[in-house]
Z-matrix of the N, CA and C atoms (Angstrom, degrees):
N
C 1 1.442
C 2 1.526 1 107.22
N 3 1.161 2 110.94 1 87.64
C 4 1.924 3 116.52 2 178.17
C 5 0.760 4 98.21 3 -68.43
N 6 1.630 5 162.21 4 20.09
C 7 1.313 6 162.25 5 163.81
C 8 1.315 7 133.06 6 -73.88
N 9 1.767 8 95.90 7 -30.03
C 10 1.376 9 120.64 8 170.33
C 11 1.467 10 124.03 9 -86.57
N 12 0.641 11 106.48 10 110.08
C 13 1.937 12 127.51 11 -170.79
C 14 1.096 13 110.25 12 -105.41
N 15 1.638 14 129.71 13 120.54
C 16 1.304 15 142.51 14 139.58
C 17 1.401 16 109.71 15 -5.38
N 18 1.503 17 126.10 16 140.71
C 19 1.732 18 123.16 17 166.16
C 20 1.661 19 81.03 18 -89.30
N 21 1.101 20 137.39 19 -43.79
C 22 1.733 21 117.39 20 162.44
C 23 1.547 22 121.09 21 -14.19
N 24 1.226 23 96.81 22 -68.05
C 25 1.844 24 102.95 23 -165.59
C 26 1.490 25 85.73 24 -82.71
N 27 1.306 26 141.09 25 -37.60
C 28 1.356 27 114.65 26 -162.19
C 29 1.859 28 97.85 27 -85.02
N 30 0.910 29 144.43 28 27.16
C 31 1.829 30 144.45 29 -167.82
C 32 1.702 31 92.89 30 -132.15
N 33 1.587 32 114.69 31 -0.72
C 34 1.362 33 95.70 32 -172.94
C 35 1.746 34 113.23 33 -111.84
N 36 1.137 35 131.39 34 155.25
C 37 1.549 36 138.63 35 -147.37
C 38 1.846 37 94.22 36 -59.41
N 39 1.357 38 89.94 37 133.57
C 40 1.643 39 104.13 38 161.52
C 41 1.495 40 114.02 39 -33.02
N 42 0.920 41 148.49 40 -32.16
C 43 1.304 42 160.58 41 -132.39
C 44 1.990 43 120.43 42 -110.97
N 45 1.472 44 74.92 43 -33.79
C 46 1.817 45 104.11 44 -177.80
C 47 1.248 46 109.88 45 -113.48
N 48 1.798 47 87.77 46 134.58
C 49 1.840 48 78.33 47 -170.89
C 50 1.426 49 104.26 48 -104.42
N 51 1.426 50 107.37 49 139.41
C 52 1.262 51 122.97 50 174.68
C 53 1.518 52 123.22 51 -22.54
N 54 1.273 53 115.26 52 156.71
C 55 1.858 54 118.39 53 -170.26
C 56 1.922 55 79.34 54 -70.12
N 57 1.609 56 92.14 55 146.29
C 58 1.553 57 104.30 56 162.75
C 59 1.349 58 102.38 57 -121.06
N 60 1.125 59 123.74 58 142.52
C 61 1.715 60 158.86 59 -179.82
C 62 1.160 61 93.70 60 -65.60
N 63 1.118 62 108.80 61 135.35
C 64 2.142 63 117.44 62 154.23
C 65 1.380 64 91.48 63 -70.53
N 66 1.665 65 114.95 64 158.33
C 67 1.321 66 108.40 65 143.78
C 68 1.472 67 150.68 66 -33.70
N 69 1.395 68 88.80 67 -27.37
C 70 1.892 69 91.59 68 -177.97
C 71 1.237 70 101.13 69 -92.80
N 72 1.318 71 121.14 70 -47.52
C 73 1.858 72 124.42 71 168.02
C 74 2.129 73 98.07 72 -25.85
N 75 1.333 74 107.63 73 -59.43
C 76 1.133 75 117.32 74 -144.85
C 77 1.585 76 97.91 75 -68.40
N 78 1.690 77 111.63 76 -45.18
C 79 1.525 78 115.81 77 179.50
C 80 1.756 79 100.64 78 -70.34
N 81 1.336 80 133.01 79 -30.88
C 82 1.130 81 119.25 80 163.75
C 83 1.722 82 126.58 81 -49.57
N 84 1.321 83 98.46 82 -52.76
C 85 2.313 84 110.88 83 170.01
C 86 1.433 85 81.82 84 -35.11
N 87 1.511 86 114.35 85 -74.56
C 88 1.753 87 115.80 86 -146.21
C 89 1.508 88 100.79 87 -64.96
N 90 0.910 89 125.25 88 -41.43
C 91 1.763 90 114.30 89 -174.37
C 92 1.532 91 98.98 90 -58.28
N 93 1.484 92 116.96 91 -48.87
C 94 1.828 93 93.17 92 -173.74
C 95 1.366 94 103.05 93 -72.68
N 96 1.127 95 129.88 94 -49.86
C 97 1.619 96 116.20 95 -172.81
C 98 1.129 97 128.50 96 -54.84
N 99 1.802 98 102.08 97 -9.19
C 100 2.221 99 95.58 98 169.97
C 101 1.581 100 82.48 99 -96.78
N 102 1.242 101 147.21 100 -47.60
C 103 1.422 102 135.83 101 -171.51
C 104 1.593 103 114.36 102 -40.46
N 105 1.176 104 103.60 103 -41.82
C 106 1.756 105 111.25 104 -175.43
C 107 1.581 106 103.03 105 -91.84
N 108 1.432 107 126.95 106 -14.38
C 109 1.383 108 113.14 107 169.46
C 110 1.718 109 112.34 108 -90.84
N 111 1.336 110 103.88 109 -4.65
C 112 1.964 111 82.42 110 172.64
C 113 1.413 112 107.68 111 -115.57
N 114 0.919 113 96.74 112 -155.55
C 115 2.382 114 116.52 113 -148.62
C 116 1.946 115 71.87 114 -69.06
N 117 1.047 116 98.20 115 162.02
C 118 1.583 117 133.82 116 150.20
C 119 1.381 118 109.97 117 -55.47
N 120 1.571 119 114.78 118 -51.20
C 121 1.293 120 105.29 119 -171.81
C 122 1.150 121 115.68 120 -80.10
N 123 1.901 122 133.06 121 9.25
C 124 1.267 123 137.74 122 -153.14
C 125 1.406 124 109.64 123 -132.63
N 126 1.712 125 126.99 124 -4.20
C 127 0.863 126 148.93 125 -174.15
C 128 1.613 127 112.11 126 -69.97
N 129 1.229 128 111.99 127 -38.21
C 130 1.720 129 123.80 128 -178.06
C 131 1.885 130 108.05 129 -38.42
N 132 1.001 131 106.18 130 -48.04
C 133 1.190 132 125.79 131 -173.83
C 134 1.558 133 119.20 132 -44.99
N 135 1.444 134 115.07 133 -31.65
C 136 1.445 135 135.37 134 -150.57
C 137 1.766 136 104.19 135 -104.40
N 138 1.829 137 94.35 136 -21.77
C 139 1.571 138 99.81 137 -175.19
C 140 1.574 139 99.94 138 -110.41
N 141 1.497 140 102.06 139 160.57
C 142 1.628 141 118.02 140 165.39
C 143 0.926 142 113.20 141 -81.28
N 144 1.636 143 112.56 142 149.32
C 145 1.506 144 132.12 143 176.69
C 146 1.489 145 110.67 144 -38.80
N 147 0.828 146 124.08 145 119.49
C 148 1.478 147 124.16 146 166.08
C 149 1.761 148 102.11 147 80.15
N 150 1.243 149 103.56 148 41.14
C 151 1.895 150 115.72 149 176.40
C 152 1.658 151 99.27 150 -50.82
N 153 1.276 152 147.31 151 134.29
C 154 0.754 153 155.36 152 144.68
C 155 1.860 154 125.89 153 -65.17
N 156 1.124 155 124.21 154 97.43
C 157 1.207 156 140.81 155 -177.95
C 158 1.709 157 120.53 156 -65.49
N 159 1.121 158 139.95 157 56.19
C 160 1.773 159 122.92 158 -170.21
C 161 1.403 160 126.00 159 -46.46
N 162 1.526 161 98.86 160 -48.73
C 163 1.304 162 101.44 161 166.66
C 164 1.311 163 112.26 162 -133.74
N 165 1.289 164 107.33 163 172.55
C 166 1.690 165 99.13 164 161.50
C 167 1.359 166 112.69 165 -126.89
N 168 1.237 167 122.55 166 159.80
C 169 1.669 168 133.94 167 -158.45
C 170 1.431 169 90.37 168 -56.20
N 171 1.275 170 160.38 169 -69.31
C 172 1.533 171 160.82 170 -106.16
C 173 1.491 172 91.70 171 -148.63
N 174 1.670 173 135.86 172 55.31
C 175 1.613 174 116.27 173 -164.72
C 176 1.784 175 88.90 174 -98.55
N 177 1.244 176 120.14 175 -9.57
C 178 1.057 177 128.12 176 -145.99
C 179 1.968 178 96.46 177 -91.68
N 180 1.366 179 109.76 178 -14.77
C 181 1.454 180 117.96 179 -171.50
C 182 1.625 181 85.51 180 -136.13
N 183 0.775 182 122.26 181 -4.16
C 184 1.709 183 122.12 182 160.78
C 185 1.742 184 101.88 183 -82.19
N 186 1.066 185 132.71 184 -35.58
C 187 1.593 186 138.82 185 177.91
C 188 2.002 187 107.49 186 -54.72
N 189 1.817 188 78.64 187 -76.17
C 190 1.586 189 96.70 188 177.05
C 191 1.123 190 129.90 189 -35.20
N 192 1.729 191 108.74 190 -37.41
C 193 1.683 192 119.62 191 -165.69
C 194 1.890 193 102.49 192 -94.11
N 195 1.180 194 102.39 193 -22.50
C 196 1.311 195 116.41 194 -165.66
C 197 1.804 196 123.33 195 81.85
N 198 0.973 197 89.13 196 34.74
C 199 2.105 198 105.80 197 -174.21
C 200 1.058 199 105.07 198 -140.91
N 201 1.890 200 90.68 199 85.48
C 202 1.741 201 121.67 200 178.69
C 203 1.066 202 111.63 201 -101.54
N 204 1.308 203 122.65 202 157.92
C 205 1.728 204 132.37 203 -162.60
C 206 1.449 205 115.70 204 52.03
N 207 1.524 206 110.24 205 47.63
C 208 1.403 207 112.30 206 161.14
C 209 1.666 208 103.92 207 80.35
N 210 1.284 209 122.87 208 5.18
C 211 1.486 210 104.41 209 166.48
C 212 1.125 211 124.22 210 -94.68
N 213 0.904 212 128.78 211 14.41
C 214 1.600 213 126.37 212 138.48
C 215 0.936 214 134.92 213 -54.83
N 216 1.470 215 121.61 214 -7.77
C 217 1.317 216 122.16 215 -176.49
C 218 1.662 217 106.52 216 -149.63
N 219 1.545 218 108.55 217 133.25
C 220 1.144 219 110.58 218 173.14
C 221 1.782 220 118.78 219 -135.60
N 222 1.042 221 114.45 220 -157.66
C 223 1.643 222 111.91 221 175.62
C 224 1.560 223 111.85 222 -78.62
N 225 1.186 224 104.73 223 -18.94
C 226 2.302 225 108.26 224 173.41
C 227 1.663 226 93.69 225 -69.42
N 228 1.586 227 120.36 226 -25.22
C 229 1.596 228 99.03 227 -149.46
C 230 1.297 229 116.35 228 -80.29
N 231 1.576 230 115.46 229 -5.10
C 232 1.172 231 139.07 230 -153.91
C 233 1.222 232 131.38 231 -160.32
N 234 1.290 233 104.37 232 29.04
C 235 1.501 234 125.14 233 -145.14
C 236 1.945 235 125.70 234 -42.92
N 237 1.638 236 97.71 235 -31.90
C 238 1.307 237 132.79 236 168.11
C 239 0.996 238 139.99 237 -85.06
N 240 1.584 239 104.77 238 -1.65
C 241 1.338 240 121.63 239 165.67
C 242 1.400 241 141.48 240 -33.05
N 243 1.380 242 102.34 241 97.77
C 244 1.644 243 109.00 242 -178.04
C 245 1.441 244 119.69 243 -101.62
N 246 1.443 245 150.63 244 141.71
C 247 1.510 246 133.61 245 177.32
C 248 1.731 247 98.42 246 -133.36
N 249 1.736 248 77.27 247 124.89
C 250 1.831 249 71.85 248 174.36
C 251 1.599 250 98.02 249 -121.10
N 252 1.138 251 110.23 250 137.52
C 253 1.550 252 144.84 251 -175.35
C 254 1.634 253 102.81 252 -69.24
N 255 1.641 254 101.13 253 117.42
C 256 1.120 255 100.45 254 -175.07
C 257 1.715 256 105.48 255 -108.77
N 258 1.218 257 118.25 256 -10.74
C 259 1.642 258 104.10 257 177.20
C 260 2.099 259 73.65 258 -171.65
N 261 1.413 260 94.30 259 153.97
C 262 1.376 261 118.17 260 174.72
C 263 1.832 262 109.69 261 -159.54
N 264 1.666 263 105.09 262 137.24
C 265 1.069 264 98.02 263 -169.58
C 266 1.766 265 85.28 264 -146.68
N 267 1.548 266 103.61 265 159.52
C 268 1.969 267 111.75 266 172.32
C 269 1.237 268 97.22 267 -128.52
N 270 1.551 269 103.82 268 161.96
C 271 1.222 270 139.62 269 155.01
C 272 1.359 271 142.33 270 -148.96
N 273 1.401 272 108.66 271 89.88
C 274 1.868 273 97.40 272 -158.97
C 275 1.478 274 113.22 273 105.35
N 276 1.605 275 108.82 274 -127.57
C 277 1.232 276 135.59 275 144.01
C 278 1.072 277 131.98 276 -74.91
N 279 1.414 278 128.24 277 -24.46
C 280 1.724 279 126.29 278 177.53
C 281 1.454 280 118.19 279 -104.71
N 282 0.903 281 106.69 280 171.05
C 283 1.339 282 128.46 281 -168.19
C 284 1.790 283 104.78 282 -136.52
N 285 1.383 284 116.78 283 138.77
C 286 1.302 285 132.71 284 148.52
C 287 1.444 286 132.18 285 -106.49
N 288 1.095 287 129.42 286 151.76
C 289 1.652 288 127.06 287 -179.59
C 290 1.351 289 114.78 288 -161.37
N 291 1.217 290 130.34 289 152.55
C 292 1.184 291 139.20 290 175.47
C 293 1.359 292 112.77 291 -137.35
N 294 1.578 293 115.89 292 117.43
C 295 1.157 294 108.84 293 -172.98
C 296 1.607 295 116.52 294 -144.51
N 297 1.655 296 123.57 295 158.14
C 298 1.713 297 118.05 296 169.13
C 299 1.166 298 127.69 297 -70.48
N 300 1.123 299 127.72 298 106.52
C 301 1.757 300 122.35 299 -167.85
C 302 1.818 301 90.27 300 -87.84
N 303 1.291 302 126.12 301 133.21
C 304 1.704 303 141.46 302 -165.14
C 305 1.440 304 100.31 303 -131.66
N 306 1.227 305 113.64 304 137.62
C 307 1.710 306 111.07 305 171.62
C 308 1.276 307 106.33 306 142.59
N 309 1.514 308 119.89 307 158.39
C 310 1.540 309 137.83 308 -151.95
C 311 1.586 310 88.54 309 -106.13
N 312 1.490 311 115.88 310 134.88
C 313 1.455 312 132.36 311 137.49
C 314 1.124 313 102.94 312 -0.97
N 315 1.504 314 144.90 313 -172.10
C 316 1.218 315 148.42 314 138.09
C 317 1.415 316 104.31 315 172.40
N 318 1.289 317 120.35 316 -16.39
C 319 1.418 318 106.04 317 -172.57
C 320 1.545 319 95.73 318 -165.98
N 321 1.667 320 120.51 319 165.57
C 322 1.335 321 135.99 320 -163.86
C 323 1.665 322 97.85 321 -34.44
N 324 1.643 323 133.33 322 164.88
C 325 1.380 324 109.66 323 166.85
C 326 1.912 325 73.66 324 -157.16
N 327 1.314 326 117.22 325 131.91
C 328 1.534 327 104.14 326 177.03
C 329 1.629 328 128.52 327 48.15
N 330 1.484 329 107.27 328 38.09
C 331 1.750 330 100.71 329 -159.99
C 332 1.444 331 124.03 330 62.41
N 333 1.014 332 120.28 331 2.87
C 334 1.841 333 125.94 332 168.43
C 335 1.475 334 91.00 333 -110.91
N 336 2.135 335 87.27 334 126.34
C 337 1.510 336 92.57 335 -178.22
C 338 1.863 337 89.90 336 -93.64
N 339 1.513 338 109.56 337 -173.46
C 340 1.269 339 141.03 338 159.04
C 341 1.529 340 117.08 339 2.67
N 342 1.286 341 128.77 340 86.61
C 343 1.508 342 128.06 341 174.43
C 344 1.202 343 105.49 342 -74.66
N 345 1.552 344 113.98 343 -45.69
C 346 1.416 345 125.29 344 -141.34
C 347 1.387 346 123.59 345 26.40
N 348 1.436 347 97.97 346 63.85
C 349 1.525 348 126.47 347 -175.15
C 350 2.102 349 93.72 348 -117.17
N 351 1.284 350 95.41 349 135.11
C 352 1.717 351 107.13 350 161.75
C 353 1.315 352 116.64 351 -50.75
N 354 1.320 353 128.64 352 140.20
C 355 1.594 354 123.22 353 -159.25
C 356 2.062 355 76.17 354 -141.10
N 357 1.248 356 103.86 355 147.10
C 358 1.721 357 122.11 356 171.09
C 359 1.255 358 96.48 357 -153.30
N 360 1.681 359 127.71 358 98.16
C 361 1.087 360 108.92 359 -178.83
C 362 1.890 361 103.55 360 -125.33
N 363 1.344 362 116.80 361 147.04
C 364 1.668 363 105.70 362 162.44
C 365 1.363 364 117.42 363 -106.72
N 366 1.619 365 100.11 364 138.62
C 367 1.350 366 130.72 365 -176.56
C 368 1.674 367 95.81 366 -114.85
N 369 1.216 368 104.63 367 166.28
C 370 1.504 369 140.82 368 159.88
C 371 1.602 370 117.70 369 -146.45
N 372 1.584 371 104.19 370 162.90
C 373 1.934 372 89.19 371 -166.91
C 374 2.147 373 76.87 372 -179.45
N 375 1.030 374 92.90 373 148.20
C 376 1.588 375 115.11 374 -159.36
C 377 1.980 376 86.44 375 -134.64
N 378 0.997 377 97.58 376 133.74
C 379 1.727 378 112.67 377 176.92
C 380 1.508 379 132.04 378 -120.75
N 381 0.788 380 159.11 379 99.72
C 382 1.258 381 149.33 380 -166.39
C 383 1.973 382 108.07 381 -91.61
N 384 0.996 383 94.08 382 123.75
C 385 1.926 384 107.08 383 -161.03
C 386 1.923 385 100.93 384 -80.59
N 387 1.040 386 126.10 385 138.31
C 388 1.294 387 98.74 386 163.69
C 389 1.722 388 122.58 387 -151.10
N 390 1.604 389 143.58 388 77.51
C 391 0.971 390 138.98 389 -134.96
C 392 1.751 391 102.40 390 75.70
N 393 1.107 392 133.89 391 46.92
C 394 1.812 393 129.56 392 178.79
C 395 1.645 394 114.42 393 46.92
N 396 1.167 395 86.04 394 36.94
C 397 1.583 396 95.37 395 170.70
C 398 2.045 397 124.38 396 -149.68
N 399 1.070 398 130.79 397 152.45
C 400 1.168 399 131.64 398 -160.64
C 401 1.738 400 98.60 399 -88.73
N 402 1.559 401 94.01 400 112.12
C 403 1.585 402 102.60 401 -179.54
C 404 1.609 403 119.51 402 -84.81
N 405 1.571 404 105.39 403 -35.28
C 406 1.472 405 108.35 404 -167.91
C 407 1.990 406 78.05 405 -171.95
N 408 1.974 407 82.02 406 148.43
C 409 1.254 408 87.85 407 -171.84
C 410 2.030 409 92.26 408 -151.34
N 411 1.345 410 105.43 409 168.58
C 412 1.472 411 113.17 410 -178.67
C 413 1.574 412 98.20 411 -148.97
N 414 1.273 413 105.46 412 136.23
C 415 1.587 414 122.36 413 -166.43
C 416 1.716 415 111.67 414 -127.39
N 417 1.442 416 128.44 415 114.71
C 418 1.064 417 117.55 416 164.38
C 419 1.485 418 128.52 417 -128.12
N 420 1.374 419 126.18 418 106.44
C 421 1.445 420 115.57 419 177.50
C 422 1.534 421 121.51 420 -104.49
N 423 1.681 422 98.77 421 172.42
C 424 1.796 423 83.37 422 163.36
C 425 1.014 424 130.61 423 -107.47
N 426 1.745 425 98.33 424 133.55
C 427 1.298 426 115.00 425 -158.96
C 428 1.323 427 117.39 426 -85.38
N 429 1.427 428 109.97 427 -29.66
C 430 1.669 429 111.97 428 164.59
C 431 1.524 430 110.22 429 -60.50
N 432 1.449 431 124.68 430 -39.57
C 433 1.077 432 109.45 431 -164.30
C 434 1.732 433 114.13 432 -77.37
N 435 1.450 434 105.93 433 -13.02
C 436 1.717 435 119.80 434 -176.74
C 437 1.488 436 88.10 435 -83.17
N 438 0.743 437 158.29 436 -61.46
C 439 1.720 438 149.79 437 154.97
C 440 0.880 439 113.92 438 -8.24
N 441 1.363 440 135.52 439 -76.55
C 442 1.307 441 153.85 440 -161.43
C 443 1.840 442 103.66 441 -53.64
N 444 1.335 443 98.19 442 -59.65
C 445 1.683 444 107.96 443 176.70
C 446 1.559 445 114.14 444 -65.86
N 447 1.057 446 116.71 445 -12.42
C 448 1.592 447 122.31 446 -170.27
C 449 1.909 448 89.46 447 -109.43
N 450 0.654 449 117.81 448 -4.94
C 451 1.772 450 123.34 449 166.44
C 452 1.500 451 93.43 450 58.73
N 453 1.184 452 103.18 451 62.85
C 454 1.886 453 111.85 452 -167.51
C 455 1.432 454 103.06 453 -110.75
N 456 1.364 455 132.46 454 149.86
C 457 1.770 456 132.15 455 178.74
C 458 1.276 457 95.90 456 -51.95
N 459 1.523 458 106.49 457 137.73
C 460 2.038 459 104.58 458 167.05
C 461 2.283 460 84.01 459 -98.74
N 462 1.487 461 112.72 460 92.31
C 463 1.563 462 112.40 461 164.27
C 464 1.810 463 108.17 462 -54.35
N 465 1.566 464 77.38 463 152.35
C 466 1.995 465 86.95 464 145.58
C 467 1.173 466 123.04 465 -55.14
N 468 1.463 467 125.35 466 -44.99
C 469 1.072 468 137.95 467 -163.80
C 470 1.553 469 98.62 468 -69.38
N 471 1.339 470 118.79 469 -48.06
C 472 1.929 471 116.29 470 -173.41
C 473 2.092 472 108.62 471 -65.77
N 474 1.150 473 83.41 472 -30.31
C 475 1.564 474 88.25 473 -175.69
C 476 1.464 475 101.14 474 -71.73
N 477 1.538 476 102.67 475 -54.57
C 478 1.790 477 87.47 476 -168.78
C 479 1.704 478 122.74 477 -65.56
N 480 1.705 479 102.89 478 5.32
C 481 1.391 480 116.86 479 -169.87
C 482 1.764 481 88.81 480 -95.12
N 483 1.025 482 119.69 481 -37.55
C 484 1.467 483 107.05 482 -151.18
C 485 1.687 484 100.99 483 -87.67
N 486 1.906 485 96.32 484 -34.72
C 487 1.943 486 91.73 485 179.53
C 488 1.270 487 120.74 486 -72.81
N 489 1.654 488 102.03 487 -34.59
C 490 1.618 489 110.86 488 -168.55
C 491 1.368 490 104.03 489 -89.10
N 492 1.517 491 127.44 490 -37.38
C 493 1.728 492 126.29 491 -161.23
C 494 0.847 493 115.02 492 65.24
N 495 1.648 494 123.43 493 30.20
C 496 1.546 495 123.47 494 154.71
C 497 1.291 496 102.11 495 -94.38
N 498 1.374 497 114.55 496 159.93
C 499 1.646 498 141.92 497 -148.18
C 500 1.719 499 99.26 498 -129.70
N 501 1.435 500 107.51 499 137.66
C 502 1.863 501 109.57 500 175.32
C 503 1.625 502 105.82 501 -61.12
């Protein structure tokens, strides 16, 4: 999707022309932007066998709850899940993005079952591409603010996780 433009290149003087993509930079943009436009449950497809995960967007309420390596979250948790891409940029092999994750409660999410409360949350997540496929990736959202909308306890324990980045 060449459509999607850096707020980088678009903040820079009329005059200068925007960073241009190599081709592979460019098939890299498009591989995350169809990855982040389908279901959760359809995403597998986009990564390599044995994709390596560093973090995950929510690891920080993935700790607390005890549902590490992404099981805290599945395709019930969010069932409506839409992400719209708010800036995407390459280099190389990686990719950056920042985007609105949109969608209703619907299923367990971190040991909190079903609000069916509206969720607007921002993430960012950095990818490493490898053969047209997602080799290793790092995910960060906010996690206080996915709390907050899920009308969830803000603990001592989440705070001293989120200021300090110590882990239970």
């Amino acid at each position: 999707m060449s459509a999607v433009r850096s707020l980088v290149a678009a903040a820079l003087l009329a005059d200068v022309d925007p960073r241009s993509y190599t081709p592979q930079e460019q098939a890299n943009i498009d591989l995350i932007v169809r990855l982040r436009s389908v279901p959760f449950a359809e995403r597998r497809k986009f990564m390599r066998p044995g994709m390596c995960h560093h973090r995950w967007g929510f690891a920080s309420l993935a700790d607390i709850s005890g549902m590490k390596d992404g099981r805290g979250y599945d395709a019930h948790s969010i069932s409506d899940r839409v992400d719209t891409i708010a800036d995407i940029i390459a280099k190389d092999d990686r990719v950056w993005a920042v985007w609105t994750l949109r969608g209703t409660h619907t299923g367990q999410l971190f040991g909190i079952p079903a609000t069916h409360r509206r969720l607007e949350v921002l993430e960012c997540g950095v990818w490493r591409i490898e053969d047209g496929l997602v080799a290793e990736a790092w995910f960060f959202g906010d996690e206080l603010g996915l709390l907050r909308q899920l009308g969830a306890p803000i603990t001592a324990e989440l705070l001293d996780i989120q200021v300090n980045g110590t882990t239970p």
